[in-house]
mmCIF file of the C-alpha atoms, coordinates in Angstrom:
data_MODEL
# 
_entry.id   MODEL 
# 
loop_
_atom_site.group_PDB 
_atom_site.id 
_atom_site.type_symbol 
_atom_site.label_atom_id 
_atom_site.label_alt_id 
_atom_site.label_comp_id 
_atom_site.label_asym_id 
_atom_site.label_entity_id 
_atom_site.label_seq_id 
_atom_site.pdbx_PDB_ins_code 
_atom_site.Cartn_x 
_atom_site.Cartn_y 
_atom_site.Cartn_z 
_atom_site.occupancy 
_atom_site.B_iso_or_equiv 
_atom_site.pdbx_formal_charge 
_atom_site.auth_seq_id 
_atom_site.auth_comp_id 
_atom_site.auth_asym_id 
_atom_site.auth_atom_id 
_atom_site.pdbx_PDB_model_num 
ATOM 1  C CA . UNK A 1 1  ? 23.404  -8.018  -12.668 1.00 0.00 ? 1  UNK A CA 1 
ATOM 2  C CA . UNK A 1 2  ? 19.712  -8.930  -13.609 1.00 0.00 ? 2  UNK A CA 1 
ATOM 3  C CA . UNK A 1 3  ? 18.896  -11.316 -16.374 1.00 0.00 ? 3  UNK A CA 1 
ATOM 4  C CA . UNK A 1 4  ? 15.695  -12.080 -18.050 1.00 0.00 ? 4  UNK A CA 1 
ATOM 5  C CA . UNK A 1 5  ? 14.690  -15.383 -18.966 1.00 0.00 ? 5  UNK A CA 1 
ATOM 6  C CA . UNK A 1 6  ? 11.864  -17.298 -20.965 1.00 0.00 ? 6  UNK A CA 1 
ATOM 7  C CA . UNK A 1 7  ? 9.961   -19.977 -18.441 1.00 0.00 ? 7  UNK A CA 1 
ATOM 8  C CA . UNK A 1 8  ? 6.210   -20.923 -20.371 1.00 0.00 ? 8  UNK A CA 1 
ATOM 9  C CA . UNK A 1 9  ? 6.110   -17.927 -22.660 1.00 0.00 ? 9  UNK A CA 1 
ATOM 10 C CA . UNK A 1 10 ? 6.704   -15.517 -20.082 1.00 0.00 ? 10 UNK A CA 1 
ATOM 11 C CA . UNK A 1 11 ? 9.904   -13.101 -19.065 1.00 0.00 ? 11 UNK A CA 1 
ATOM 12 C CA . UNK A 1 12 ? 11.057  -13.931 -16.037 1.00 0.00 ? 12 UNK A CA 1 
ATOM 13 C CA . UNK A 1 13 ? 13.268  -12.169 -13.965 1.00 0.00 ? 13 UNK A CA 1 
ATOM 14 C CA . UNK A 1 14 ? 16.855  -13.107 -11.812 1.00 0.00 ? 14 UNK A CA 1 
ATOM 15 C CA . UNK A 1 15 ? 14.534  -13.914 -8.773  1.00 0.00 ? 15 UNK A CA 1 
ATOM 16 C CA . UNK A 1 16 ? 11.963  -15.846 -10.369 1.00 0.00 ? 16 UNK A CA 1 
ATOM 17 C CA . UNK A 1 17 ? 9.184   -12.806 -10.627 1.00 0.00 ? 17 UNK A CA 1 
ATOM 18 C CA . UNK A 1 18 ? 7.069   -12.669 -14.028 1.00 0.00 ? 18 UNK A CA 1 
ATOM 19 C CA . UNK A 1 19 ? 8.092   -9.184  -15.360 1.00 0.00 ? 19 UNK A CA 1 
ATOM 20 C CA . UNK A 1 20 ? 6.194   -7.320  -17.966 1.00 0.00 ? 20 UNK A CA 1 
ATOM 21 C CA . UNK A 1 21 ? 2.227   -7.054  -18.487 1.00 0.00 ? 21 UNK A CA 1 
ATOM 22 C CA . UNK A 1 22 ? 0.104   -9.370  -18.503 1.00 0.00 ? 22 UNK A CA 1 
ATOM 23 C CA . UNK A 1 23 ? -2.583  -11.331 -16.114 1.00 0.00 ? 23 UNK A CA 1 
ATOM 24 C CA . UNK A 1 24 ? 0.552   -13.169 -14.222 1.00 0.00 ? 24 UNK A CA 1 
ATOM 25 C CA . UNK A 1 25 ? 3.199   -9.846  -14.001 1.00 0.00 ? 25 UNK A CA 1 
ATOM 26 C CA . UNK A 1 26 ? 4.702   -9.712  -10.856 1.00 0.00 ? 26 UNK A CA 1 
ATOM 27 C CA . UNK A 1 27 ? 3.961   -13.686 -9.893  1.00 0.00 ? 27 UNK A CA 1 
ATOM 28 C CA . UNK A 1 28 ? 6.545   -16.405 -9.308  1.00 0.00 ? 28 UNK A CA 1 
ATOM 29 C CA . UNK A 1 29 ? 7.251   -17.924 -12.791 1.00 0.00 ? 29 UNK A CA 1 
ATOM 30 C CA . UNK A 1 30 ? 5.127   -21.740 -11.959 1.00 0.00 ? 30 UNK A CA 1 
ATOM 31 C CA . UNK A 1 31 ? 1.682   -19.401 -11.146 1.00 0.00 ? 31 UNK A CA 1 
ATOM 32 C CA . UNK A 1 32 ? 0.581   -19.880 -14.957 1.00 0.00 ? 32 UNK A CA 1 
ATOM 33 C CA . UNK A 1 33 ? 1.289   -23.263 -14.420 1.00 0.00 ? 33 UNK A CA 1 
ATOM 34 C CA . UNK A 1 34 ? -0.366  -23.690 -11.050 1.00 0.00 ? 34 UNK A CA 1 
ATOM 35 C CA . UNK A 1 35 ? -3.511  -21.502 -12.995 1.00 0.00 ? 35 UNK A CA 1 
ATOM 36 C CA . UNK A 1 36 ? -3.878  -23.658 -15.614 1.00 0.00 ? 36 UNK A CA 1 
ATOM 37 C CA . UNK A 1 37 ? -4.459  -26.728 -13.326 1.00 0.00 ? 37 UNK A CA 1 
ATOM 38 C CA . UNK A 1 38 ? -6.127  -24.959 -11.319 1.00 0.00 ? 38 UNK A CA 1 
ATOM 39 C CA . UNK A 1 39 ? -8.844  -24.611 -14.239 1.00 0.00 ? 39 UNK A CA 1 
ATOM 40 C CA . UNK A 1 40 ? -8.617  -28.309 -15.477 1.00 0.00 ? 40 UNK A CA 1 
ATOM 41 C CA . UNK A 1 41 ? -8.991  -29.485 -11.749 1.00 0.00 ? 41 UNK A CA 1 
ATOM 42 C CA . UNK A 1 42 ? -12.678 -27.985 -11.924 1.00 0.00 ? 42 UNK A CA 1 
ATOM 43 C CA . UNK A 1 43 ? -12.752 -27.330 -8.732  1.00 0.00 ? 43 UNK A CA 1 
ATOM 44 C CA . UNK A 1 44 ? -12.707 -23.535 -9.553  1.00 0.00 ? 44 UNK A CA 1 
ATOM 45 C CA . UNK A 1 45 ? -14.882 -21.002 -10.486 1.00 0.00 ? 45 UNK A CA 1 
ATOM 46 C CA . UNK A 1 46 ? -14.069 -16.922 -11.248 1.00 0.00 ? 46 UNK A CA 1 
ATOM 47 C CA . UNK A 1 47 ? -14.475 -14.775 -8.568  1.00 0.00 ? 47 UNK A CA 1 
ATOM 48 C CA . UNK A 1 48 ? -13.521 -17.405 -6.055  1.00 0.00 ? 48 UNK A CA 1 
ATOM 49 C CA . UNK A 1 49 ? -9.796  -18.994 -5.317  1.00 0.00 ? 49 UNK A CA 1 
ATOM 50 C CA . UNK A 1 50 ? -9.231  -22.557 -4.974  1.00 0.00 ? 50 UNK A CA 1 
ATOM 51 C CA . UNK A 1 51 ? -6.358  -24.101 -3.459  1.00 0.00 ? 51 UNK A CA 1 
ATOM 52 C CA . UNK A 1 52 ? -3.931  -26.583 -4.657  1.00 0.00 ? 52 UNK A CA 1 
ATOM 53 C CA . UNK A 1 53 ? -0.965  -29.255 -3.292  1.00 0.00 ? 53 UNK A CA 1 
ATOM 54 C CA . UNK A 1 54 ? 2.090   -29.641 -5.526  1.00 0.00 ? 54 UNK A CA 1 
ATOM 55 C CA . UNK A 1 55 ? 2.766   -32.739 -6.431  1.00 0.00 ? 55 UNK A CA 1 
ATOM 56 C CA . UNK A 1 56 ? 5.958   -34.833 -7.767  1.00 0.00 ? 56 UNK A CA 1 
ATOM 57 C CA . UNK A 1 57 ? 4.863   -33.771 -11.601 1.00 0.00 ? 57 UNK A CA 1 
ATOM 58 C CA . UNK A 1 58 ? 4.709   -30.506 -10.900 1.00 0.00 ? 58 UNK A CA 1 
ATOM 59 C CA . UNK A 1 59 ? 8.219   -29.961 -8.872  1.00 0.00 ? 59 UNK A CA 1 
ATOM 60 C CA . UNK A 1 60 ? 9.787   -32.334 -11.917 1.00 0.00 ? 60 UNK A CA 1 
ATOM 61 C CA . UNK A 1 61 ? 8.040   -30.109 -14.628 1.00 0.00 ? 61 UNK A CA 1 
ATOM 62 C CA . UNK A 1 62 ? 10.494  -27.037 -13.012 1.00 0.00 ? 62 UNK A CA 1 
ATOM 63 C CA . UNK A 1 63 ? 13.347  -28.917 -12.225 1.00 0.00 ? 63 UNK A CA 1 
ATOM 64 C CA . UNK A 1 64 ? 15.650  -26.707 -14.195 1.00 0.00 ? 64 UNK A CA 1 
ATOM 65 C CA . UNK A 1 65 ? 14.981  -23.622 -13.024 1.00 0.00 ? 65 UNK A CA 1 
ATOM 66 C CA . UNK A 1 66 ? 18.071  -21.402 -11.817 1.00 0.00 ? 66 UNK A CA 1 
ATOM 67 C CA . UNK A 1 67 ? 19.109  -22.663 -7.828  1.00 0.00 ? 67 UNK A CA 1 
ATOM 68 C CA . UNK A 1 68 ? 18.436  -19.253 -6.812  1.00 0.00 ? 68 UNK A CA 1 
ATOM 69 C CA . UNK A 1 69 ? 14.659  -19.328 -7.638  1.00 0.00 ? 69 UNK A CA 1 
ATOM 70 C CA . UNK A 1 70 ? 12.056  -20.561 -5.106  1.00 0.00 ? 70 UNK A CA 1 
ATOM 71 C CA . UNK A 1 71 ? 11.076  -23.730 -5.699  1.00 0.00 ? 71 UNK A CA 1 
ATOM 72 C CA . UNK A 1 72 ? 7.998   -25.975 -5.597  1.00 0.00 ? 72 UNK A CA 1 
ATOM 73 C CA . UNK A 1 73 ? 8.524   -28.945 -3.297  1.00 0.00 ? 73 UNK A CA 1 
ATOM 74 C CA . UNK A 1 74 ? 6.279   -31.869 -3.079  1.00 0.00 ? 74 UNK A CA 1 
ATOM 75 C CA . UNK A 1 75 ? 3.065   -31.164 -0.560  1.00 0.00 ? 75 UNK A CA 1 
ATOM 76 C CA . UNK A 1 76 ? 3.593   -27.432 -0.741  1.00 0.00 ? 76 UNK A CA 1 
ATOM 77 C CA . UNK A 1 77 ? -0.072  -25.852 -0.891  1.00 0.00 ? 77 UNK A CA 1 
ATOM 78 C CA . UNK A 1 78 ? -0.889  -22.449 -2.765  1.00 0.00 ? 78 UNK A CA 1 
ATOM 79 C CA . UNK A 1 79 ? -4.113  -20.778 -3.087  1.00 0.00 ? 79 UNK A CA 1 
ATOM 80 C CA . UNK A 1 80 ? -4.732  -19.256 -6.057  1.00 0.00 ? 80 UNK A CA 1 
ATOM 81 C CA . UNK A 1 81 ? -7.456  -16.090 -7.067  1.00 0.00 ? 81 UNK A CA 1 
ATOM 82 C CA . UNK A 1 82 ? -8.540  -13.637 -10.083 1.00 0.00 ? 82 UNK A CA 1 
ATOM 83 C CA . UNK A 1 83 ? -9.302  -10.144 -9.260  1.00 0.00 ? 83 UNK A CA 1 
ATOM 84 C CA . UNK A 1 84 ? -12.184 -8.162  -11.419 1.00 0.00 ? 84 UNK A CA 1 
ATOM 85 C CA . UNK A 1 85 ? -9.630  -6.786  -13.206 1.00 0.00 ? 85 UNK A CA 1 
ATOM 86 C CA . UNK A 1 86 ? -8.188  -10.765 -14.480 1.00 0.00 ? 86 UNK A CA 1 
ATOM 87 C CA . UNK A 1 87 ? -4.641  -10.460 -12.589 1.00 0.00 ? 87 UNK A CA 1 
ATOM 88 C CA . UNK A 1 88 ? -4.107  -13.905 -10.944 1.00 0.00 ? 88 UNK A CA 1 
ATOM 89 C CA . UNK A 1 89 ? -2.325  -14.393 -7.466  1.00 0.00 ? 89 UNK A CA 1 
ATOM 90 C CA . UNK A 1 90 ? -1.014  -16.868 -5.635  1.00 0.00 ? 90 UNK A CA 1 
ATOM 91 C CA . UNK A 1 91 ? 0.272   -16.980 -2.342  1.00 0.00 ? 91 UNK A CA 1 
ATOM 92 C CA . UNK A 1 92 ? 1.432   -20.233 -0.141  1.00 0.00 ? 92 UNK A CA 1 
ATOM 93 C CA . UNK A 1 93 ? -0.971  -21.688 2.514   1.00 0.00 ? 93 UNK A CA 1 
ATOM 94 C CA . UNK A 1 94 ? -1.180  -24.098 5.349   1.00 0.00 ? 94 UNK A CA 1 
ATOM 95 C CA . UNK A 1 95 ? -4.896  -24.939 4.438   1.00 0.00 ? 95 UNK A CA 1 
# 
């Protein structure tokens, strides 16, 4: 059965994916989250990623997200990067 559900203004799908168009489709449901600081930190600028470390804010902001969705945990890093086109990704690191 697959369900769709609302998470910051975005569809989300039963395993957490962004669904639909959109700059963030096909991203976990926290990248437009993780984005957004990611611009406030100003440690970014386009065309280059930056990386970021979750911290206890963040994993609390998405505490009530279904069990079987990843989730953030404290420490966890993710880099994060616009193509030319404006589509964000994000993918985990050990940097």
């Amino acid at each position: 059965m697959s369900i769709t559900i609302k998470v910051l203004d975005y569809t989300v799908n039963n395993y957490g994916i962004i669904v639909g168009p959109g700059k963030f489709s096909g991203e976990l449901y926290f990248v437009p989250y993780l984005w957004e600081q990611a611009l406030e930190d100003g440690d970014f600028s386009p065309g280059r990623g930056t990386t970021l470390k979750v911290a206890k804010e963040d994993v609390e902001r998405f505490a009530h997200v279904p069990e079987s969705w990843p989730k953030l945990a404290v420490g966890q890093k993710y880099t994060l990067w616009e193509d030319a086109q404006g589509f964000v990704y994000c993918e985990e690191t050990n940097v």
